[in-house]
N, C-alpha and C positions, 0 to 999 in steps of 0.2 A: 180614226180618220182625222179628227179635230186635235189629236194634239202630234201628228204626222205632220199636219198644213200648218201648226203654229211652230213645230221645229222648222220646218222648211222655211218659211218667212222671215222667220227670226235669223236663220241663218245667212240668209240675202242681205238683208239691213245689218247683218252687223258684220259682213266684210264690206258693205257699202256705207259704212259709216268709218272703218277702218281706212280704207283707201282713200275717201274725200278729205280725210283730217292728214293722216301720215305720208301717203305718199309724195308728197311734191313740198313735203318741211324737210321729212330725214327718215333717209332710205334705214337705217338701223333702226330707226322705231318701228320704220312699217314694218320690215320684215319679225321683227321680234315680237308686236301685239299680234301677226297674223300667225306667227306660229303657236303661239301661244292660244289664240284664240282657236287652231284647227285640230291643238290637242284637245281643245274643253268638247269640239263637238264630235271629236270620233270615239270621244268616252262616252257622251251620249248617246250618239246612234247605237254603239255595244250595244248596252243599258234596254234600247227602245227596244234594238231588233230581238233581244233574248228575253223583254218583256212579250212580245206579239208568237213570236215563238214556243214562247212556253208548253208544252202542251199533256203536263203532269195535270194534281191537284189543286186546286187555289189555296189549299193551307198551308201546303207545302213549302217549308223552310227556306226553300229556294225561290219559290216564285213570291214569297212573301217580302225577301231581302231585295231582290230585285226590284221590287214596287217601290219600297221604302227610299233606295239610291237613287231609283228614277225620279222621284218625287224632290230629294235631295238636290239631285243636277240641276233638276226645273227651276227651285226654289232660288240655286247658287247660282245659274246661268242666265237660262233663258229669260228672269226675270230680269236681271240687271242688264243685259239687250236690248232690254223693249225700254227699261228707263234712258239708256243711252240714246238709243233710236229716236225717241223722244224728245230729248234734250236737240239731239243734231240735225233734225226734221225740221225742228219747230227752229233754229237757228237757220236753215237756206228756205223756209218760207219768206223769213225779215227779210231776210238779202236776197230774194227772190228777182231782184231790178238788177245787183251786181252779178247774179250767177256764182255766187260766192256764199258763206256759211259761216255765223256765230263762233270764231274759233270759243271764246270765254264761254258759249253754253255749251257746248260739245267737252271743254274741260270739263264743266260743270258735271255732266252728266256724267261721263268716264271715273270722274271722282268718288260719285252716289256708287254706281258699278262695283267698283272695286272693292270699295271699303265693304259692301254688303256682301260680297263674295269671299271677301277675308273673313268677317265676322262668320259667316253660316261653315265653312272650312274651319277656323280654330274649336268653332263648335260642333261641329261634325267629329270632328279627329280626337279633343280634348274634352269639348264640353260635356257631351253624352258620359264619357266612361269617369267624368270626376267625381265618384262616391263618395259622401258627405256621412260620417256619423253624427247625425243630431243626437243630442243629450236632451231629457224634460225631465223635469223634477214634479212629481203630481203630485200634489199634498190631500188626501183624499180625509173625511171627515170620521171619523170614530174609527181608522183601519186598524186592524187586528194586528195586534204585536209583532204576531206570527209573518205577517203581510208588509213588516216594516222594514223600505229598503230592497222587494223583491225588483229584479231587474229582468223588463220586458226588451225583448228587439222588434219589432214590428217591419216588415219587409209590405209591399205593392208594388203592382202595376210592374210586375218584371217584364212581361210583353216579351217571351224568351227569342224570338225570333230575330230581335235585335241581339243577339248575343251570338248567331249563327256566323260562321271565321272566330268568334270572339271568347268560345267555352272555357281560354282562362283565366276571363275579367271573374265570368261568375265562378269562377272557382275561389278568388281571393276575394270576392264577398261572402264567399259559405265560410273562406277564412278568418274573417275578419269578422262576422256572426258569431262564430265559433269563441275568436278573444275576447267578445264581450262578455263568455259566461253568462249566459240570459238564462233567469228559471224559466220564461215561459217564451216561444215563439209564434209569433201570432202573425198570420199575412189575410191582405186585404182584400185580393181576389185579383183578377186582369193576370194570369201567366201568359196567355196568350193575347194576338190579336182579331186572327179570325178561326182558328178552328184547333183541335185536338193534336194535330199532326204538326205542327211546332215545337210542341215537347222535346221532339227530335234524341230523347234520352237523356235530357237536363236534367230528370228525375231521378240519374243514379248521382248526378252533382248536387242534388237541393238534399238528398236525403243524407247526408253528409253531415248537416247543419242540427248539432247536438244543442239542449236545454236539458237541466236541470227534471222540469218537469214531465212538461208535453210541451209538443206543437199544434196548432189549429190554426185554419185557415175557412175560408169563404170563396166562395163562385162571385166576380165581378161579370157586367154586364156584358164584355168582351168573349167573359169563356162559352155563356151558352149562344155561339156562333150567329150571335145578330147582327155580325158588318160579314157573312159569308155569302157571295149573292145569290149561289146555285145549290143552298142546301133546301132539301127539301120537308116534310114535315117530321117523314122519317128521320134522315139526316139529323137536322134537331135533335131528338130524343137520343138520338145514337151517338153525337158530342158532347151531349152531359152524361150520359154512362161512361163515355170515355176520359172526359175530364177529371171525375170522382177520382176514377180508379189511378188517375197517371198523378193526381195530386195526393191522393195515400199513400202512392208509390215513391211520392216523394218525400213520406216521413213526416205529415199532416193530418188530425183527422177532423175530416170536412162538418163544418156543421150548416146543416140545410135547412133554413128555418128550425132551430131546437139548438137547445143547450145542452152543458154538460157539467157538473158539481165533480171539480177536483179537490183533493183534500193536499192542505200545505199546513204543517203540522196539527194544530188544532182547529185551524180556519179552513173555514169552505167558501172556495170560488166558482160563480157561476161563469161560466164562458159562454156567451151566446151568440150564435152566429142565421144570417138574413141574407138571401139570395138577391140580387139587385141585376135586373134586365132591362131590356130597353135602348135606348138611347133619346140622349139630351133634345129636347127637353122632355121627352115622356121618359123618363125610366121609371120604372116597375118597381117597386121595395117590396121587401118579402113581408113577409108574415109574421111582424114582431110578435102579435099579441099570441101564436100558435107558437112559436119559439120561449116565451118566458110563460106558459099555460103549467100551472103546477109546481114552478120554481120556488124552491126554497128557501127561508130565510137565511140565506148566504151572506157571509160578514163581508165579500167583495162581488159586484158586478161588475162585466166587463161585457160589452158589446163589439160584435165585428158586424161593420157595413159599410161595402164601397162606396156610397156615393155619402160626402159630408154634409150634403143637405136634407138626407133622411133625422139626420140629428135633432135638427130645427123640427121638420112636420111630426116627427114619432116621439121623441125622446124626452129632449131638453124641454123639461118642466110637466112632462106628462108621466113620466116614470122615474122609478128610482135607482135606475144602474148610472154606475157612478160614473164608468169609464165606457167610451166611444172610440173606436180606432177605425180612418176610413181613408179613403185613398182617392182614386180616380181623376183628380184635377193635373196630376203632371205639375201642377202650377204652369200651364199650359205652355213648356217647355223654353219661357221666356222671361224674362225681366230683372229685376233689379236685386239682387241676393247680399246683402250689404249685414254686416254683425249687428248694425244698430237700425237697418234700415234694409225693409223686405215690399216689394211689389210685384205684382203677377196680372197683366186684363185679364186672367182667370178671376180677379176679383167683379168682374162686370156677371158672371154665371154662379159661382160659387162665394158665396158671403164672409166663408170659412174654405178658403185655398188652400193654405199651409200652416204647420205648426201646432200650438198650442193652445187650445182656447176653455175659457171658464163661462160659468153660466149658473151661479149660488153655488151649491155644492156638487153639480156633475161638470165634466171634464172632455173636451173631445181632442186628440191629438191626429192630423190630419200629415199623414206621410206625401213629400212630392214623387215618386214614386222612384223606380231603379228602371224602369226600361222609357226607350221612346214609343211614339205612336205617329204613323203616317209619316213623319219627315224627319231624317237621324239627326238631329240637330238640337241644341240646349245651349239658348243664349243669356246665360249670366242665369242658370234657375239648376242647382246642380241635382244631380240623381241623389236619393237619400236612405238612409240605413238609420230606423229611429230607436234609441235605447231610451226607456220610460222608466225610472225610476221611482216607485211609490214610496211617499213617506207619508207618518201625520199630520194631519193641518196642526 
């Protein structure tokens, strides 16, 4: 009901802010912003009515896509509305004596408008699907001959429901995985955003994605259905059975708080993978010390844990695995992506957003993830596909 009475309003004020600026300068612009403006809102209403409509499952592919675009319109429209309304309101209070209106704040504001609807559009359309191979070079301390030069891809945060119309972007990242030649494939967790039934049969495209060795993967806080609002406790238990099974099915094997000792010629690597639940700021980290319980003298450790801040409280300087791979930041779909110069306000939650980071001799590489969350948009923070390559220090 509350966001019915904010389209409707919105929609008042910004053909009344159209008409008071354009009509009585030039009949061509009026007519052209109002047309313009009556396509943005019969894409919305769609959007609304087939959101209120809906009347499947909440995980479901469909009504998950739907939310996301709704959330998108809001974000591209209705927001830049209410800046406009804003500007042209607060311009016929001044002039409140003439009966008359700020044309120069009413530019002002149609200005802000625009440009924010352009920017969230280039990134809606281009920003989300610009798959970025990062390269890291981790020079790891005493690694085994055998280990030197192994090349990791590290995949997150696919959120596959944003790939729904879209099954063959992810087909040319399972391709482009694939050219990397990676011995080992390792993902961070988040395939979904609220439940099991997103999958939608991604699983016969992810298991596509060949290594050398193995692949393994982790449950991020997304998968066990903690933003689902009508699961129940049952429910629950019944999306991570379903989860395991559809991420095996994807040519991964899950590690649920516990490791696994792969043998790479004469070296052994520990693969250790932690369940991470919750949400910000309470997430739940698994159970490192039951995950490394009886671990072997292994000549390489390797950690998977979605959220980059388990690094700091568990890891970094309290153990000895060398390698941390984690995900969950998004680099929260925004900011400054520059070769020589990288920013994200994900840095105001996460310490460690993006990239590559050192701490004496352990290592954490922090993937921005391949899918969006909540709004399909990514402005200047592009999706990323990470290749980790181990050498000696």
């Amino acid at each position: 009901m509350l966001l019915f009475l904010l389209l409707i309003i919105t929609e008042i004020l910004a053909v009344l802010v159209i008409r008071q600026h354009f009509f009585d300068k030039s009949w061509i612009s009026y007519y052209f912003v109002i047309t313009l403006n009556t396509v943005m809102s019969i894409w919305i209403w769609i959007l609304w009515l087939e959101a209120v409509t809906f009347n499947g499952i909440y995980d479901e592919p469909d009504n998950v896509w739907i939310m996301m675009n709704l959330a998108g319109m809001i974000a591209a429209v209705v927001v830049p509305r209410i800046i406009a309304s804003i500007f042209h309101f607060s311009g016929r209070l001044a002039g409140r004596k003439t009966g008359g209106h700020s044309r120069r704040l009413t530019n002002t504001g149609l200005i802000i408008s625009v440009l924010i609807f352009l920017i969230l559009a280039v990134s809606t359309l281009f920003g989300r699907f610009n798959f970025r191979t990062e390269e890291y070079t981790v020079k790891i301390s005493g690694l085994h001959k055998d280990l030197n030069g192994l090349r990791i891809v590290q995949l997150s945060d696919l959120h596959l429901s944003c790939f729904h119309h879209h099954r063959e972007l992810l087909e040319e990242v399972v391709e482009e995985v694939n050219r990397l030649k990676p011995g080992l494939i390792l993902n961070t967790g988040d395939f979904v955003t609220f439940g099991w039934r997103e999958f939608d049969g991604f699983d016969t495209i992810l298991a596509n994605s060949k290594s050398r060795y193995a692949n393994y993967a982790v449950l991020g806080n997304h998968d066990f259905g903690t933003y689902q609002p009508f699961y129940t406790d049952a429910d629950l238990e019944n999306n991570v059975s379903w989860m395991n099974k559809l991420v095996r099915s994807s040519g991964y094997i899950v590690l649920n708080d516990e490791h696994t000792i792969l043998r790479i010629g004469e070296a052994e690597v520990a693969i250790i993978g932690v369940k991470t639940k919750g949400s910000f700021p309470d997430i739940i980290h698994g159970d490192l010390a039951k995950a490394t319980e009886n671990i072997s003298d292994a000549d390489l450790k390797i950690l998977l844990s979605h959220d980059p801040n388990h690094w700091e409280r568990a890891t970094m300087g309290k153990t000895d695995i060398d390698l941390t791979l984690a995900g969950h930041t998004h680099g929260m779909q925004m900011g400054i992506f520059t070769k020589n110069f990288r920013w994200s306000p994900a840095i105001f939650f996460y310490k460690r957003w993006g990239g590559h980071y050192t701490e004496g001799d352990q290592h954490l590489v922090v993937n921005r993830g391949l899918g969006v969350l909540g709004i399909p948009f990514r402005i200047w923070m592009p999706p990323e596909i990470s290749l980790i390559t181990l050498m000696p220090e």
